[in-house]
N, CA, C and O atoms as CSV, one atom per row, in Angstrom:
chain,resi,resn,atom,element,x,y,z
A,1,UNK,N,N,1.302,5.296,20.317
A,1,UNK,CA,C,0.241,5.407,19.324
A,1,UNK,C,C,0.243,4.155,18.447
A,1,UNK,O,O,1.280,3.523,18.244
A,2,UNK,N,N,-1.100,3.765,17.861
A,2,UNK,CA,C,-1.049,2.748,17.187
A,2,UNK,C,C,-0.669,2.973,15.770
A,2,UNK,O,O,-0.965,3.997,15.155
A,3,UNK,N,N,0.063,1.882,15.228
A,3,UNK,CA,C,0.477,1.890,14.091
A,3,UNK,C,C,-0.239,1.549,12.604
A,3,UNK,O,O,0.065,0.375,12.394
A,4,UNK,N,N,-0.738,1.850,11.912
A,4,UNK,CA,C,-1.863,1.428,10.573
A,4,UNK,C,C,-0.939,1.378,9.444
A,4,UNK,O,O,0.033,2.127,9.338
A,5,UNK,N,N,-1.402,0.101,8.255
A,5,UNK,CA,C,-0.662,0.230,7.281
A,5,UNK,C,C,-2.074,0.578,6.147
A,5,UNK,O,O,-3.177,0.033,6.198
A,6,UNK,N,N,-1.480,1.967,4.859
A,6,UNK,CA,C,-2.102,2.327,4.292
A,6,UNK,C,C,-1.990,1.662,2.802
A,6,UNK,O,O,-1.431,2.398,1.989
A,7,UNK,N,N,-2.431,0.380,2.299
A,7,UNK,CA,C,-2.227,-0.249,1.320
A,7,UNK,C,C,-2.895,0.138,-0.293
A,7,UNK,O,O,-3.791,-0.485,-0.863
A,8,UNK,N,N,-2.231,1.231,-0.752
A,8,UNK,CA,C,-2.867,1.373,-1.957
A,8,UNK,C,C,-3.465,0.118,-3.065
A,8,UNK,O,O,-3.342,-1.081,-2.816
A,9,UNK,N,N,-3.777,0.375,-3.655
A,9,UNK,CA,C,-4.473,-0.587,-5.047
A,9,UNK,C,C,-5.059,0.560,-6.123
A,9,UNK,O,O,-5.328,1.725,-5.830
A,10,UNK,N,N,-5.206,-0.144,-7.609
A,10,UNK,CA,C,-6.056,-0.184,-8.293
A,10,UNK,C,C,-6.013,-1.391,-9.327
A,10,UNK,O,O,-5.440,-2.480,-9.292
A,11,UNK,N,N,-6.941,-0.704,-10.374
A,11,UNK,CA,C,-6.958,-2.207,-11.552
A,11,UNK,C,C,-6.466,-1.193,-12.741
A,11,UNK,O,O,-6.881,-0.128,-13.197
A,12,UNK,N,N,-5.468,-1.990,-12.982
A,12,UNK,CA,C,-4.605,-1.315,-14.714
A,12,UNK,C,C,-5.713,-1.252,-15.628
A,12,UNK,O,O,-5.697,-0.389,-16.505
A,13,UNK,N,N,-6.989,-2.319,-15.504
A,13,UNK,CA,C,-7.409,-2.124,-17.099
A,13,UNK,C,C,-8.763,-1.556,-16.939
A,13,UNK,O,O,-9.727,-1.795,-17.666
A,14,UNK,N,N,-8.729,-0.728,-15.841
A,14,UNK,CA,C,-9.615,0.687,-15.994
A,14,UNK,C,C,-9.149,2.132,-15.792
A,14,UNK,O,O,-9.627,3.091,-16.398
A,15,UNK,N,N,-8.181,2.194,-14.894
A,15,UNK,CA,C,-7.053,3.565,-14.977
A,15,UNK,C,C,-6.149,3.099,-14.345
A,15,UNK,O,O,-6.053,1.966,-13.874
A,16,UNK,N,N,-5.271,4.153,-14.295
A,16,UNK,CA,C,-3.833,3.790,-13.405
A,16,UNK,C,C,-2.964,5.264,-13.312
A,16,UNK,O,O,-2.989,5.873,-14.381
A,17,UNK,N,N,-2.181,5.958,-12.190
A,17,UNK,CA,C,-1.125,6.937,-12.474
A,17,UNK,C,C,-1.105,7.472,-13.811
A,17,UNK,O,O,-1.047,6.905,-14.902
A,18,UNK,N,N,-1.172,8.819,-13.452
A,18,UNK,CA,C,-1.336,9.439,-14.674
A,18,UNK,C,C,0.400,10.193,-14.500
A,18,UNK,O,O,0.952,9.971,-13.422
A,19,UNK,N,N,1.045,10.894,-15.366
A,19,UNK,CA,C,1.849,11.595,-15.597
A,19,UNK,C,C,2.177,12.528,-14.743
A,19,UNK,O,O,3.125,12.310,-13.989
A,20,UNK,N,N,1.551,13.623,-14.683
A,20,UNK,CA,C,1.687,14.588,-13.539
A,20,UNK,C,C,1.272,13.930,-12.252
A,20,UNK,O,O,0.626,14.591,-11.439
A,21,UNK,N,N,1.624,12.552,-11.980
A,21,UNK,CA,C,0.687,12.233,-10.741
A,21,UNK,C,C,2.270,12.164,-9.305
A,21,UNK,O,O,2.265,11.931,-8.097
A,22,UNK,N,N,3.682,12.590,-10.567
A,22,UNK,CA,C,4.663,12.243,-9.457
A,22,UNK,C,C,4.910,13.423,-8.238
A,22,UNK,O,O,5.338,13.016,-7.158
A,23,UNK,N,N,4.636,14.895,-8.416
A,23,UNK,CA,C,4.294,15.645,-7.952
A,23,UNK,C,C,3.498,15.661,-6.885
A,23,UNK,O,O,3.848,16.259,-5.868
A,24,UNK,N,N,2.323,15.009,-6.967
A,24,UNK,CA,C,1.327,14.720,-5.880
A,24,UNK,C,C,2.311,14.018,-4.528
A,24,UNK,O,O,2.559,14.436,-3.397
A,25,UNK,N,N,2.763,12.580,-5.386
A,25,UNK,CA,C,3.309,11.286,-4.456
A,25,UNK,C,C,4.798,12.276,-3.754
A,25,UNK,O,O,5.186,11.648,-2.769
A,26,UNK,N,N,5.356,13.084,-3.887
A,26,UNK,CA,C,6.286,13.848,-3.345
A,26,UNK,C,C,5.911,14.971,-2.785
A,26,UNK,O,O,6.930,15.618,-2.543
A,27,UNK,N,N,4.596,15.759,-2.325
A,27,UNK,CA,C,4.226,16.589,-1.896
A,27,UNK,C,C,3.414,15.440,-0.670
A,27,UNK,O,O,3.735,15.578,0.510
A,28,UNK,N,N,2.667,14.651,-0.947
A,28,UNK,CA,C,2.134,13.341,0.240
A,28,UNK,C,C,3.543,12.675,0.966
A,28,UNK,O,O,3.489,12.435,2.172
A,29,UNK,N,N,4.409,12.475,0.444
A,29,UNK,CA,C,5.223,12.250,1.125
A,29,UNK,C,C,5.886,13.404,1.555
A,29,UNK,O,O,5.813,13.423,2.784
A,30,UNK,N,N,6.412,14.240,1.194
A,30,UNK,CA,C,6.792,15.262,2.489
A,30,UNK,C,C,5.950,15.729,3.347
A,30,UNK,O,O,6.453,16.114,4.403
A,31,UNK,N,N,4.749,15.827,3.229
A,31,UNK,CA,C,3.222,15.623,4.346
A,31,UNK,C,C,3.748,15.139,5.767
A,31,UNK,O,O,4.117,15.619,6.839
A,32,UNK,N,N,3.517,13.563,4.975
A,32,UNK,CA,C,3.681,12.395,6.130
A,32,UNK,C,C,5.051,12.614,6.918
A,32,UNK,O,O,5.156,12.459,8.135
A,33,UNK,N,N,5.911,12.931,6.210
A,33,UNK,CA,C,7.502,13.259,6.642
A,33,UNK,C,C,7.013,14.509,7.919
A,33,UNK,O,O,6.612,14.398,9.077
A,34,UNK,N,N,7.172,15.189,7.396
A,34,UNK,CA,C,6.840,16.519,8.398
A,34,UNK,C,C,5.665,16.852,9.642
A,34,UNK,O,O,5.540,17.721,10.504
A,35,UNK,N,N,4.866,15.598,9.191
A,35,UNK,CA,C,3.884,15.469,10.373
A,35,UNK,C,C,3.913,14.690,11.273
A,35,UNK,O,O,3.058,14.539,12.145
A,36,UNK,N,N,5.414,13.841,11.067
A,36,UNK,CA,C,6.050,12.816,11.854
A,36,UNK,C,C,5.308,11.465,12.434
A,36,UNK,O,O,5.605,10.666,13.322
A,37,UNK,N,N,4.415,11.560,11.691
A,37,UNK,CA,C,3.921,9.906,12.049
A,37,UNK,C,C,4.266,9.147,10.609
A,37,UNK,O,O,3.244,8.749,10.050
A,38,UNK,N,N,5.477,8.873,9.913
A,38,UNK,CA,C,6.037,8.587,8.732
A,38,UNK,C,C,6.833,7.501,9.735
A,38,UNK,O,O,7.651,7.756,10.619
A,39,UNK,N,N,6.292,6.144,9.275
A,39,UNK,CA,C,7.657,5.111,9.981
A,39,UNK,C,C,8.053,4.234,8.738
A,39,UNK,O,O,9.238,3.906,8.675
A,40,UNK,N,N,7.171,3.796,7.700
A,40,UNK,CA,C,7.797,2.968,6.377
A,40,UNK,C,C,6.927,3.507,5.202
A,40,UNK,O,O,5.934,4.199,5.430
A,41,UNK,N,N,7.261,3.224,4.128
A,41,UNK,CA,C,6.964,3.147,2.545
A,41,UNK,C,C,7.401,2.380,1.878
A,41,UNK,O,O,8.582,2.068,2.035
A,42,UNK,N,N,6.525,1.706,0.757
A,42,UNK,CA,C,7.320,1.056,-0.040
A,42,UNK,C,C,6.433,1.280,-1.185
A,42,UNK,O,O,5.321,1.795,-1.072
A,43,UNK,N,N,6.837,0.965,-2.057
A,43,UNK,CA,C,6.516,0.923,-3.757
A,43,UNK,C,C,6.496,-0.811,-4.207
A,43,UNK,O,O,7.512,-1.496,-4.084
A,44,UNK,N,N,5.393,-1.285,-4.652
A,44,UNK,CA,C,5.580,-2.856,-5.261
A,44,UNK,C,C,6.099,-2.449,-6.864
A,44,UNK,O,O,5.697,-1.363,-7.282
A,45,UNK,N,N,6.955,-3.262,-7.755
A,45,UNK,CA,C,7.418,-3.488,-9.168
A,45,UNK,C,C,5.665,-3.911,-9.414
A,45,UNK,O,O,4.713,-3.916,-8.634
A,46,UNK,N,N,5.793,-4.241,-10.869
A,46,UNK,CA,C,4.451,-4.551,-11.649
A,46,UNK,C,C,4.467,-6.640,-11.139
A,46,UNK,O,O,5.524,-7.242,-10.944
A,47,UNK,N,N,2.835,-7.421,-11.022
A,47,UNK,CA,C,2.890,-8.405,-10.599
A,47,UNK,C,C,3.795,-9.335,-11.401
A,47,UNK,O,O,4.265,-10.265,-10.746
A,48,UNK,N,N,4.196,-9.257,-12.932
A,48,UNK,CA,C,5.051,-9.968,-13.300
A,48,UNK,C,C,6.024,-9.844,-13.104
A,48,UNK,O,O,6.804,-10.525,-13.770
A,49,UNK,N,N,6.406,-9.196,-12.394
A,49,UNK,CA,C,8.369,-9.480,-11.887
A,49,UNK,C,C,7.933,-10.520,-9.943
A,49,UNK,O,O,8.812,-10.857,-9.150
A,50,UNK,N,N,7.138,-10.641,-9.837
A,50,UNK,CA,C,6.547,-11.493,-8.595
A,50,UNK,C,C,6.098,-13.044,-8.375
A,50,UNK,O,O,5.944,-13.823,-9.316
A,51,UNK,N,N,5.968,-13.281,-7.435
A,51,UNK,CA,C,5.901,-15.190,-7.366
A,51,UNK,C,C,5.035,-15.218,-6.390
A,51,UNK,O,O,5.264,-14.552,-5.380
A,52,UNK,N,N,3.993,-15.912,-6.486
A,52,UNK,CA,C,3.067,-16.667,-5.204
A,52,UNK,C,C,3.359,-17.906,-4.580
A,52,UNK,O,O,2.674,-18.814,-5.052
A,53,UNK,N,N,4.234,-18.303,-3.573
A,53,UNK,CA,C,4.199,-19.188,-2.835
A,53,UNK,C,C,2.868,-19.812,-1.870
A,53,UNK,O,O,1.966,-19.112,-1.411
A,54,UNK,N,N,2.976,-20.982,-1.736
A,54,UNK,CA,C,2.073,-21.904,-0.708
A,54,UNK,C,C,2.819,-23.104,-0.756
A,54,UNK,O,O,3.796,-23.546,-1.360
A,55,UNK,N,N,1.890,-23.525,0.220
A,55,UNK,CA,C,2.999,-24.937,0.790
A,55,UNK,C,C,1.497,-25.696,1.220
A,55,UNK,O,O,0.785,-25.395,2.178
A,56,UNK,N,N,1.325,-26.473,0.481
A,56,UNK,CA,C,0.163,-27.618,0.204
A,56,UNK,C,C,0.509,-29.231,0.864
A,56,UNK,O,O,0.649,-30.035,-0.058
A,57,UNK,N,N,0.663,-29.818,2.152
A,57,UNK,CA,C,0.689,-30.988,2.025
A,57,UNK,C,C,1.909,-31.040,1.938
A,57,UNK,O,O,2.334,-31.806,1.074
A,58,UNK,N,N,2.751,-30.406,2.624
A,58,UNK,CA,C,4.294,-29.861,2.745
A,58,UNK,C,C,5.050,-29.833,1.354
A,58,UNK,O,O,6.270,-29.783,1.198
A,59,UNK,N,N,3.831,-29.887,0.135
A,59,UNK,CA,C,4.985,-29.159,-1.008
A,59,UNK,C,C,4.848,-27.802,-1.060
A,59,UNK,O,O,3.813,-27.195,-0.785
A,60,UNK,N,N,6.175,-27.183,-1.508
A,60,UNK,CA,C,5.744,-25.823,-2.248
A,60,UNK,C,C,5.813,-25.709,-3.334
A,60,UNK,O,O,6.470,-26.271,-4.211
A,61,UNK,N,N,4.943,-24.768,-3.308
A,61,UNK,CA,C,4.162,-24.534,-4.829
A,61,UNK,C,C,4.526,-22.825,-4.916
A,61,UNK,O,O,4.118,-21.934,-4.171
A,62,UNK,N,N,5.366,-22.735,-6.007
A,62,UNK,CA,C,6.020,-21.516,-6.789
A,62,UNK,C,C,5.061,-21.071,-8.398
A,62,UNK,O,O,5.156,-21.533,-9.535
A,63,UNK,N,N,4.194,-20.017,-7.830
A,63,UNK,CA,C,3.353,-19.734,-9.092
A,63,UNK,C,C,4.113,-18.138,-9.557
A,63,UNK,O,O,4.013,-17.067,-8.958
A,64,UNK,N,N,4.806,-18.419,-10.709
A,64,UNK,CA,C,5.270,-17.084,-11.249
A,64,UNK,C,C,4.380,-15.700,-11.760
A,64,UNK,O,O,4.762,-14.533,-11.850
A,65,UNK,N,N,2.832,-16.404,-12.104
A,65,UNK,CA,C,1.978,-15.949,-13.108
A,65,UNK,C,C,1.036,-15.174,-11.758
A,65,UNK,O,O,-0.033,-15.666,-11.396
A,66,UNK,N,N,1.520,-14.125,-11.217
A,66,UNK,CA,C,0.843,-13.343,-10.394
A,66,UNK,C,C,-0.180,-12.566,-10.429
A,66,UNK,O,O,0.269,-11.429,-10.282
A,67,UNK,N,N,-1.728,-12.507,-10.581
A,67,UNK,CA,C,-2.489,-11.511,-11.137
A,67,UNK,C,C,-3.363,-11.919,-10.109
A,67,UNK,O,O,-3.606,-13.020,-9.616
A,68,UNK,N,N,-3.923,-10.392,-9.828
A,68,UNK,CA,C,-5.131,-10.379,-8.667
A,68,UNK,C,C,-5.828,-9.511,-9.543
A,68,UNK,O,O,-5.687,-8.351,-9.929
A,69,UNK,N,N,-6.915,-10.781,-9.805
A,69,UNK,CA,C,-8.383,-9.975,-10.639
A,69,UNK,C,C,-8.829,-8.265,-10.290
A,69,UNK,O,O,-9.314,-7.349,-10.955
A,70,UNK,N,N,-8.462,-8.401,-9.169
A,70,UNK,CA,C,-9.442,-6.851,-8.482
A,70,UNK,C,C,-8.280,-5.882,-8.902
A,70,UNK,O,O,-8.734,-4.749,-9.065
A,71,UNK,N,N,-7.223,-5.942,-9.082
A,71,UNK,CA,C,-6.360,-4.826,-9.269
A,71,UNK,C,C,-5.296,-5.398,-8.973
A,71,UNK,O,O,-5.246,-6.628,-8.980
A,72,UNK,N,N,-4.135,-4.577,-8.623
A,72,UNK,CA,C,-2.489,-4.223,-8.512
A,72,UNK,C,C,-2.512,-3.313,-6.855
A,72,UNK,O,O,-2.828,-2.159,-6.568
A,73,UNK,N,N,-2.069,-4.351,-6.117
A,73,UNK,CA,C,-1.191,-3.374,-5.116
A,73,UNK,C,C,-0.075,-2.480,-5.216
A,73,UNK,O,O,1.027,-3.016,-5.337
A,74,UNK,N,N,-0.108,-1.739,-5.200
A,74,UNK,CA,C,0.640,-1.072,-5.915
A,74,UNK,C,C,1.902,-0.539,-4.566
A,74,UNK,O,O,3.057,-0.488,-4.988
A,75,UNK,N,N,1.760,-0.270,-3.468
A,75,UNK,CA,C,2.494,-0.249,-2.062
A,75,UNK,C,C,1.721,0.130,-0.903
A,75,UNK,O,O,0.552,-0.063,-0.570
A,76,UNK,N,N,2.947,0.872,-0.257
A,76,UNK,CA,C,2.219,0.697,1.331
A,76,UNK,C,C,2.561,2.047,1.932
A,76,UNK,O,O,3.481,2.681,1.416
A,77,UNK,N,N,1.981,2.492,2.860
A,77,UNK,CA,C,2.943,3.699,3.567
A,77,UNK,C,C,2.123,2.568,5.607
A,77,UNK,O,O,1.180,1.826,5.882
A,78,UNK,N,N,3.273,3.186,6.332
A,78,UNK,CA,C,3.144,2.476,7.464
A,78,UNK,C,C,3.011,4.271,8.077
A,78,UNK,O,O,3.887,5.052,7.706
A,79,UNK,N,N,1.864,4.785,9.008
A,79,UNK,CA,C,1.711,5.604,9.714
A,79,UNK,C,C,1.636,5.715,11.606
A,79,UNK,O,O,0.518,5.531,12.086
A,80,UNK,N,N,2.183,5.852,12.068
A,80,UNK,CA,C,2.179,5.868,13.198
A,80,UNK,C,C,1.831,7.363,13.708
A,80,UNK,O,O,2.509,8.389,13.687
A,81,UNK,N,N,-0.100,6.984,14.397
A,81,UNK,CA,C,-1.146,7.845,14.490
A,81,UNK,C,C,-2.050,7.561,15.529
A,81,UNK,O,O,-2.131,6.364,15.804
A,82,UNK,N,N,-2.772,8.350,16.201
A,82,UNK,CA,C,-3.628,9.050,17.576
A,82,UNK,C,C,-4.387,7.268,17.581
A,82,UNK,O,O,-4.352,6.494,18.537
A,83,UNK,N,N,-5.169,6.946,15.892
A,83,UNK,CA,C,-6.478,6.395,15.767
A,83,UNK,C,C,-6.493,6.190,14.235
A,83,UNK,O,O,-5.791,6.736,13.384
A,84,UNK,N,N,-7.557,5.183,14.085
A,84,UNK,CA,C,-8.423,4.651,12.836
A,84,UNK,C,C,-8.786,5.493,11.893
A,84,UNK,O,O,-8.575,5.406,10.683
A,85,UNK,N,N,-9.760,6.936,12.931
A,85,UNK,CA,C,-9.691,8.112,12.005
A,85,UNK,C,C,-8.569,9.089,11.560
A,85,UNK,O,O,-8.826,9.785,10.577
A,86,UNK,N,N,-7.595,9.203,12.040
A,86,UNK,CA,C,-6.072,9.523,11.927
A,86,UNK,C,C,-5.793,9.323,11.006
A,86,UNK,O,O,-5.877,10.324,10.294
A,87,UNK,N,N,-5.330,8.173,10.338
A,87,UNK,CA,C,-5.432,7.197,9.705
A,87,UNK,C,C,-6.083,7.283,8.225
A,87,UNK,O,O,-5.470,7.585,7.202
A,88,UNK,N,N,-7.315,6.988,8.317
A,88,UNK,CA,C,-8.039,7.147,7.480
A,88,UNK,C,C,-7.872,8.763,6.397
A,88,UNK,O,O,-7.903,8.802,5.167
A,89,UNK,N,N,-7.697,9.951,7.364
A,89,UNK,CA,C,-7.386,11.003,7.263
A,89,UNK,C,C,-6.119,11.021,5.850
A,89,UNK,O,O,-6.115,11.600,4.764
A,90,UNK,N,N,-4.921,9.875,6.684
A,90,UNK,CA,C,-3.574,10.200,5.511
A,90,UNK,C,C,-4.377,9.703,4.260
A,90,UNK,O,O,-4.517,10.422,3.271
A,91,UNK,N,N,-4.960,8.286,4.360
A,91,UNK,CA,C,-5.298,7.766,3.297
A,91,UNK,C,C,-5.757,8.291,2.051
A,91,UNK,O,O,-5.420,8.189,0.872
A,92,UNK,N,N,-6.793,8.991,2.821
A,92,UNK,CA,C,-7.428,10.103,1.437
A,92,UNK,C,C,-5.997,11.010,0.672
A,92,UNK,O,O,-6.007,11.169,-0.549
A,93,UNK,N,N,-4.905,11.516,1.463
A,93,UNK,CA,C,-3.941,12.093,0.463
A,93,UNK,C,C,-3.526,11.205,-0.740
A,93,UNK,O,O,-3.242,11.509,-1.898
A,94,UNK,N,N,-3.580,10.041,-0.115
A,94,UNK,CA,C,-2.568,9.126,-0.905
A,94,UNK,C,C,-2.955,9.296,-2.381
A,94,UNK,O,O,-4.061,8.962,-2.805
A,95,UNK,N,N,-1.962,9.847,-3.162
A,95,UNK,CA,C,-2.838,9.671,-4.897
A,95,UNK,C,C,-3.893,8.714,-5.632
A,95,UNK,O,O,-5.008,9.038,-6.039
A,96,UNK,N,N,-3.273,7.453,-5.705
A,96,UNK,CA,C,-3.629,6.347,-5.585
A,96,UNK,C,C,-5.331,6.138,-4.888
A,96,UNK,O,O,-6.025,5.135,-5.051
A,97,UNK,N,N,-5.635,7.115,-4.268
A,97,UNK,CA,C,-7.236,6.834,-3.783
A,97,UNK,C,C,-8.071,7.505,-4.768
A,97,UNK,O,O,-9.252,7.378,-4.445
A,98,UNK,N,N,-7.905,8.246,-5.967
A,98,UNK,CA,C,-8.522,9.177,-6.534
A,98,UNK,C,C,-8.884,8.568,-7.950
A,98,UNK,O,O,-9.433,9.075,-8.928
A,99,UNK,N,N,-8.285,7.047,-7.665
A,99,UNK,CA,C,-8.543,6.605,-9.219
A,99,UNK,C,C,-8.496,5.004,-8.978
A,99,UNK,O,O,-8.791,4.077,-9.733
A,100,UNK,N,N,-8.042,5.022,-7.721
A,100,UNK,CA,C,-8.240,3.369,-6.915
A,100,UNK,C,C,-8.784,3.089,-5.633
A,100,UNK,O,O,-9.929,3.496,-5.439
A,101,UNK,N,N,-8.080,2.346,-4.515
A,101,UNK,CA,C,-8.426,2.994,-3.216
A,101,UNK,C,C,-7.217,2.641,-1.870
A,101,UNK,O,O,-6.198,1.953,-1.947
A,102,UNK,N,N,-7.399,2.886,-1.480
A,102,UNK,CA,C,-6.444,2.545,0.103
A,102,UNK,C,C,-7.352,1.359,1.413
A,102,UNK,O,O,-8.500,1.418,1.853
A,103,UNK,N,N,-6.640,0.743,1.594
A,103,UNK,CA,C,-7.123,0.033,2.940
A,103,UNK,C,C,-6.189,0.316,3.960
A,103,UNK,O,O,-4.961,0.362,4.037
A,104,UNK,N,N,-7.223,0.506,4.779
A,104,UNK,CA,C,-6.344,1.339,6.164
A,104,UNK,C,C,-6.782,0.055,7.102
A,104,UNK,O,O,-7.906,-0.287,7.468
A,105,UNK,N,N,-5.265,-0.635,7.404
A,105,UNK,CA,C,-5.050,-1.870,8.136
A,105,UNK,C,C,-4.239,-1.892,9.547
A,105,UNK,O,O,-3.118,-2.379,9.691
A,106,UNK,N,N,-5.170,-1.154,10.752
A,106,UNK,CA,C,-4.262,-2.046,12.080
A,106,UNK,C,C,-3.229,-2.881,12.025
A,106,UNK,O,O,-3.363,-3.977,11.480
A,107,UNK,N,N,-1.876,-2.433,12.662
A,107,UNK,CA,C,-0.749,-3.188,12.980
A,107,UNK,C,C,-0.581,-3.776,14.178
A,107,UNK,O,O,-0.662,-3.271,15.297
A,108,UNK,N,N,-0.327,-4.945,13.840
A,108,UNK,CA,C,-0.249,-5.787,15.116
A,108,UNK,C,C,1.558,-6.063,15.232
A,108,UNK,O,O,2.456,-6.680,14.658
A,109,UNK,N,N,1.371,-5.295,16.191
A,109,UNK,CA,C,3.075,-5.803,16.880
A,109,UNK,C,C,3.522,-6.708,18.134
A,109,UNK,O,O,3.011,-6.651,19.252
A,110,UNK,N,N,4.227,-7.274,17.867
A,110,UNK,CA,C,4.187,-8.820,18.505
A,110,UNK,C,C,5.889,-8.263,19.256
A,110,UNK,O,O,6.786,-7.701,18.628
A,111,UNK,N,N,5.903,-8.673,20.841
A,111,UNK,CA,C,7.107,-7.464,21.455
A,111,UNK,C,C,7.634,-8.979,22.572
A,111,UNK,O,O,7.296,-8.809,23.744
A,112,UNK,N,N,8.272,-10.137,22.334
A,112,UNK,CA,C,9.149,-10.833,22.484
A,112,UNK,C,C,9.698,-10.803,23.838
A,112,UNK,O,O,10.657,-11.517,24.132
């Protein structure tokens, strides 16, 4: 089955996680757990603990001051599922879609 990564977002300075929202994220994750297409998760820190690298003209360039106008990624869940609509399906649990949104991104695995 193909693998999709479910990339939450929103923007802090219109809403964000509310209080009772940890309940949700532990009832979605035992979901995904128990329906066994659960292969990764992660959680991102806030963009100021983060660094943007590029390499310009073979320098690199270390930008500490991390901000993406459109919002905060906030993490990821990796699903391994039938399809696109599969997929799409977890996304809507994800908390994070109810006050931001999810991009549901095809994994490309590269097999050496």
């Amino acid at each position: 089955m193909p693998k999709y990564a479910l990339v939450f977002q929103y923007d802090p300075a219109v809403t964000g996680p509310s209080e009772g929202e940890i309940a949700d994220w532990l009832a979605c994750d035992k979901e995904v757990r128990e329906a066994g297409v659960f292969v990764y998760e992660a959680g991102f820190h806030e963009p100021g603990t983060a660094r943007t690298v590029s390499v310009r003209d073979g320098a690199t360039i270390v930008d500490d001051d991390v901000a993406d106008p459109a919002g905060v990624v906030a993490g990821l869940y990796v699903v391994d599922v039938a399809d696109i609509n599969a997929a799409t399906a977890w996304a809507a649990k994800i908390p994070t879609a109810r006050y931001g949104s999810v991009d549901v991104r095809p994994i490309v695995e590269y097999h050496g």
